[in-house]
Each structure stands twice: as C-alpha cells, then as structure tokens.
PyMOL commands that place a pseudoatom at each C-alpha (Angstrom):
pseudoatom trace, name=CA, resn=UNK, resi=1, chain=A, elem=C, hetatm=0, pos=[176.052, 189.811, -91.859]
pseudoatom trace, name=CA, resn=UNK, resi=2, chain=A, elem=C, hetatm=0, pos=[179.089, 192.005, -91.819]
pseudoatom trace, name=CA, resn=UNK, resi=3, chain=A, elem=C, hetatm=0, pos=[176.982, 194.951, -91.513]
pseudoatom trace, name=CA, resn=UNK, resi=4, chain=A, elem=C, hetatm=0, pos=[175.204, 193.834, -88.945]
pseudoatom trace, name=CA, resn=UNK, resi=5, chain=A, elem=C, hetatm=0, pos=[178.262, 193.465, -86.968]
pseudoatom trace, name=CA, resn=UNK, resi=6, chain=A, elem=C, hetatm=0, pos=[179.046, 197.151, -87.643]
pseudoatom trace, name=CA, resn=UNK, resi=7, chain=A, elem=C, hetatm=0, pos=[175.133, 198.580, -86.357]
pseudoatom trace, name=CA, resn=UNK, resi=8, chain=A, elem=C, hetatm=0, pos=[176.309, 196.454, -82.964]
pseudoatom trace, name=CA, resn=UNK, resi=9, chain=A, elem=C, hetatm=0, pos=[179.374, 198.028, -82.692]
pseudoatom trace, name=CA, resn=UNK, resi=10, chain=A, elem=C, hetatm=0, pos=[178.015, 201.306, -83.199]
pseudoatom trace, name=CA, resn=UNK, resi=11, chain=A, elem=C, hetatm=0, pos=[175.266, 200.677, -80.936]
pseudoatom trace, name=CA, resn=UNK, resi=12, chain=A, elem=C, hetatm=0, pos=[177.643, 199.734, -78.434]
pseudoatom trace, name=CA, resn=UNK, resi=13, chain=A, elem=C, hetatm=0, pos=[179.960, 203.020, -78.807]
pseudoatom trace, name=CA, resn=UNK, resi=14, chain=A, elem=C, hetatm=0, pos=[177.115, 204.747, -78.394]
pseudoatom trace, name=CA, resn=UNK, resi=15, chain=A, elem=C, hetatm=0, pos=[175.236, 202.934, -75.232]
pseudoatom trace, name=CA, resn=UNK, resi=16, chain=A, elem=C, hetatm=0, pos=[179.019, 203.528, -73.570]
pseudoatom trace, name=CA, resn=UNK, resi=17, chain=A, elem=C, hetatm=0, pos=[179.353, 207.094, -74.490]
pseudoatom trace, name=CA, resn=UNK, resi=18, chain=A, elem=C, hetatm=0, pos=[175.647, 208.022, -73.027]
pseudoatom trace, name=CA, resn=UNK, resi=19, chain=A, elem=C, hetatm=0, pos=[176.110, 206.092, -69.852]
pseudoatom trace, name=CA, resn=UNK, resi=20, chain=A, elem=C, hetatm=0, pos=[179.622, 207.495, -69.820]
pseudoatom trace, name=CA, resn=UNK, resi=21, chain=A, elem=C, hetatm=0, pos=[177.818, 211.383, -69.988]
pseudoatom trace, name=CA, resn=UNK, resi=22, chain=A, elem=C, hetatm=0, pos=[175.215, 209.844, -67.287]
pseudoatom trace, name=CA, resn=UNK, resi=23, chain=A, elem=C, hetatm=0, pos=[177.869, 208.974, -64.749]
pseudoatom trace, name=CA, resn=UNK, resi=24, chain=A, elem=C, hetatm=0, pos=[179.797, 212.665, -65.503]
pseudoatom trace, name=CA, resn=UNK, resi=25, chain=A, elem=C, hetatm=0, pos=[176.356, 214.172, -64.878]
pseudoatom trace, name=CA, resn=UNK, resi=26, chain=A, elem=C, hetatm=0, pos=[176.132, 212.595, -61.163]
pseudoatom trace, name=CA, resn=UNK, resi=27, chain=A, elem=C, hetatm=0, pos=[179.617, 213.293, -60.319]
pseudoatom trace, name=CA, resn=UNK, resi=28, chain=A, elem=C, hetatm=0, pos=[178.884, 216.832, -61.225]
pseudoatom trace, name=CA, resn=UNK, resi=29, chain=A, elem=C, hetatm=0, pos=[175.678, 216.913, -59.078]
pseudoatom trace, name=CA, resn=UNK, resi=30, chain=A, elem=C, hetatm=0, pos=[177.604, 215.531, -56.573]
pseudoatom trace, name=CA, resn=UNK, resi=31, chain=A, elem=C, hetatm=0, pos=[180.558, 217.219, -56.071]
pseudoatom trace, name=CA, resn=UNK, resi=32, chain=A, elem=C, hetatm=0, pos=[178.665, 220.547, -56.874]
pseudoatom trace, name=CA, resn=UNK, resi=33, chain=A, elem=C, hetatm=0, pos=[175.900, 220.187, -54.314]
pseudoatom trace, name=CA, resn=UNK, resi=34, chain=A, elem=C, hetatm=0, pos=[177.790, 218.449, -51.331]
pseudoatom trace, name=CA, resn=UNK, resi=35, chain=A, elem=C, hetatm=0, pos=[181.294, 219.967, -52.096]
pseudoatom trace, name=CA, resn=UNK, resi=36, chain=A, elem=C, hetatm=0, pos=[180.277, 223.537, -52.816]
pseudoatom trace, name=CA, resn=UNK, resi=37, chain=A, elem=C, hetatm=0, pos=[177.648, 223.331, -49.532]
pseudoatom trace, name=CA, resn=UNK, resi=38, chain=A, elem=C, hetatm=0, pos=[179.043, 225.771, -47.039]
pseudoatom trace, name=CA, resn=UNK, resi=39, chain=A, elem=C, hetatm=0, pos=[179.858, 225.189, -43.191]
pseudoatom trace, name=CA, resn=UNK, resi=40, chain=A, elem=C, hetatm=0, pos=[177.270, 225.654, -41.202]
pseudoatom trace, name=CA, resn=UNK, resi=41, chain=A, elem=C, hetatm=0, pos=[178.957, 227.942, -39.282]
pseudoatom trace, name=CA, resn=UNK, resi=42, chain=A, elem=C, hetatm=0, pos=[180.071, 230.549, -42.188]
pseudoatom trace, name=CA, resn=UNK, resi=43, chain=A, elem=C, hetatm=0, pos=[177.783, 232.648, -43.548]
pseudoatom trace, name=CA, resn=UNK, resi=44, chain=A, elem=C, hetatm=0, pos=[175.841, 232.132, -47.247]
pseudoatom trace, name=CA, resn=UNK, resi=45, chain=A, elem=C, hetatm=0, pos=[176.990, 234.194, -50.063]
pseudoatom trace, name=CA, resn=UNK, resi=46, chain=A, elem=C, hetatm=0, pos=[174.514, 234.083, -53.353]
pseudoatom trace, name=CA, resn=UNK, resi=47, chain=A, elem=C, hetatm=0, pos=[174.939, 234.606, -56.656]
pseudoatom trace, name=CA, resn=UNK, resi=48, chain=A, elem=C, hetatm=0, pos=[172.390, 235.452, -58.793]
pseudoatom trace, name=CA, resn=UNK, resi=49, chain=A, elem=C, hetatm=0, pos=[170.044, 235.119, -55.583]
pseudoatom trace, name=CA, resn=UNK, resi=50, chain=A, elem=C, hetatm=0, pos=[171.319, 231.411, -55.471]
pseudoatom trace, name=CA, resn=UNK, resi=51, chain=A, elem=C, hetatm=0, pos=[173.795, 230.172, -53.021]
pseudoatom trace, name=CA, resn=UNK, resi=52, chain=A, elem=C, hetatm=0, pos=[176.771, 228.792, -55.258]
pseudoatom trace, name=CA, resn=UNK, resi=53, chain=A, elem=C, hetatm=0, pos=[176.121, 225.279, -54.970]
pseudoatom trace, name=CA, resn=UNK, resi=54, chain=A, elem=C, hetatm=0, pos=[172.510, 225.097, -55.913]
pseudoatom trace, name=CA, resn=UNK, resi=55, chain=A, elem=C, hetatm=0, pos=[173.545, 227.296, -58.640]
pseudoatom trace, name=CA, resn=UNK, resi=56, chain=A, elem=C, hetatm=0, pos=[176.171, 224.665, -59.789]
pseudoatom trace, name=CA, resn=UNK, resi=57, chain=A, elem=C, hetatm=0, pos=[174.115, 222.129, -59.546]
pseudoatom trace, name=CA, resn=UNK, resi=58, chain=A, elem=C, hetatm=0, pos=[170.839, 222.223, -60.555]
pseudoatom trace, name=CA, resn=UNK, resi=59, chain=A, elem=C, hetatm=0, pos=[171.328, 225.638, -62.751]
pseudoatom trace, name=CA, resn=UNK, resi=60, chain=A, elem=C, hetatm=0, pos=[174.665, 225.818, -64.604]
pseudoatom trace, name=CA, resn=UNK, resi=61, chain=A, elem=C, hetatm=0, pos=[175.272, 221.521, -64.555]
pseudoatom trace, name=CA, resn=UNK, resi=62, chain=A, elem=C, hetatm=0, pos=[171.783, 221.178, -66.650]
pseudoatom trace, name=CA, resn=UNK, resi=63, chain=A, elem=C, hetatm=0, pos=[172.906, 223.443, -69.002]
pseudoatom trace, name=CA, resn=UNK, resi=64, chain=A, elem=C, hetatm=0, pos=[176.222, 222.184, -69.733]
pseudoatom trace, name=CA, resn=UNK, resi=65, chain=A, elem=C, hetatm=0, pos=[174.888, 218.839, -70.266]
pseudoatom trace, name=CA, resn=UNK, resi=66, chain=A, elem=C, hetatm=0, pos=[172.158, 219.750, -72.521]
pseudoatom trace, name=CA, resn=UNK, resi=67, chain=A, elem=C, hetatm=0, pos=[175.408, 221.012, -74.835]
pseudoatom trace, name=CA, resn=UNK, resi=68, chain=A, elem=C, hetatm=0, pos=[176.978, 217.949, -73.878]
pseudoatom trace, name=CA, resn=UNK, resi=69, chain=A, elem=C, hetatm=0, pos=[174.308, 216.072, -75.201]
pseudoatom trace, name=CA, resn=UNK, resi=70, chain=A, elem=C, hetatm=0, pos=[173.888, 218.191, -78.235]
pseudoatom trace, name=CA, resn=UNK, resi=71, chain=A, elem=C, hetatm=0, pos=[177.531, 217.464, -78.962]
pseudoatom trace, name=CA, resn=UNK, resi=72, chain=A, elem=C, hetatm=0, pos=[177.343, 214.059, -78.572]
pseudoatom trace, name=CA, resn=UNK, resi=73, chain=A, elem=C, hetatm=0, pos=[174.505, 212.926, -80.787]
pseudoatom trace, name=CA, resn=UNK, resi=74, chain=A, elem=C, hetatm=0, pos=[175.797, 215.474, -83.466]
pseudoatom trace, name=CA, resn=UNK, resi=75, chain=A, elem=C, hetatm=0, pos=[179.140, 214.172, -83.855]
pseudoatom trace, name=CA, resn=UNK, resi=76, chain=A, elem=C, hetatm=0, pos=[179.725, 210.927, -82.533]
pseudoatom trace, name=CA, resn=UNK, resi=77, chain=A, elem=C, hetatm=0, pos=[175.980, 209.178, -83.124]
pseudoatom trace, name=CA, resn=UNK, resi=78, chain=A, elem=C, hetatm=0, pos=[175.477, 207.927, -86.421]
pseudoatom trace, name=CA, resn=UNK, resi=79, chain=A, elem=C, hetatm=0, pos=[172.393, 207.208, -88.339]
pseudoatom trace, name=CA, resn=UNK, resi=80, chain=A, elem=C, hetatm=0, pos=[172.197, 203.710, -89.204]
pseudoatom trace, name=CA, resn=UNK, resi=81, chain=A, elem=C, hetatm=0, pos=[169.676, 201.592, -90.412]
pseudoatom trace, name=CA, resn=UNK, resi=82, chain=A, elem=C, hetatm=0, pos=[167.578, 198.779, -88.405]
pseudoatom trace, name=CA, resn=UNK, resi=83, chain=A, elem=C, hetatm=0, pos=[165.877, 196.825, -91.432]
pseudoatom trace, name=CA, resn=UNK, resi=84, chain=A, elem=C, hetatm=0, pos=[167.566, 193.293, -91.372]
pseudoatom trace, name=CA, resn=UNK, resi=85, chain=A, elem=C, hetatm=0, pos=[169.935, 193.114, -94.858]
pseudoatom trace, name=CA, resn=UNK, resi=86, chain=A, elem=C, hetatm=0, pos=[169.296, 189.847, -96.737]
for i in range(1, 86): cmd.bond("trace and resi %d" % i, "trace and resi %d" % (i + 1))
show_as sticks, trace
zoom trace
C-alpha cells in the first residue's frame, strides 16, 4: 500500500507542475500579445517581418515552452509503474 501512496504523490507533483507550466504559458501569451501591441497611433516596427508582439507570442513563447516541457518531463517526471502491487 505504501507504494501506492508514493505513485499518488508523484502523480500529484506532476499534475501541479504541468498545470503550473499551462498557466505560465497564458500569462506569456498574454502579456506578450496585449502588452507588447503598439498604440494605434505609433507606427509598427517588425522584426523578422513580424511586429514584436506576434513574434513574442505565437513565435518565440512556443518555442520556449516546448524546452520547458522537454525539461520538465526529463527531470522532474518519473517513470513509475501502474500494475496494482499485491
């Protein structure tokens, strides 16, 4: 029983760390695509032919999560077994 107590727990670190990374992700989109948007009134700069916040936003922010997300199932996911210990 003990070890099923341990597959919960790290099921649980787990579930909080990837909704923890899911949250990050919108606050990045977020504040990237409505914080970065220019004035209306001043003119558009682009980099890379995008204007900066798409490029935050729906280019770079992918990316970066992608690593994220590579990072996080390499070192704090565990494999653990799901057959029931008698």
């Amino acid at each position: 029983m003990k070890t099923l107590d341990l597959r919960y727990k790290q099921a649980n670190k787990e579930a909080l760390w990837s909704v923890g990374l899911a949250l990050f992700y919108m606050l990045w989109w977020y504040t990237s695509a409505y914080g970065l948007a220019p004035e209306a009134t001043a003119p558009l700069k682009l980099y890379f032919g995008l204007p900066l916040w798409f490029l935050m936003s729906c280019v770079i922010g992918p990316i970066v999560f992608i690593l994220l997300s590579l990072a996080m199932v390499t070192f704090i996911f565990k494999p653990i077994s799901l057959e029931i210990e008698k």
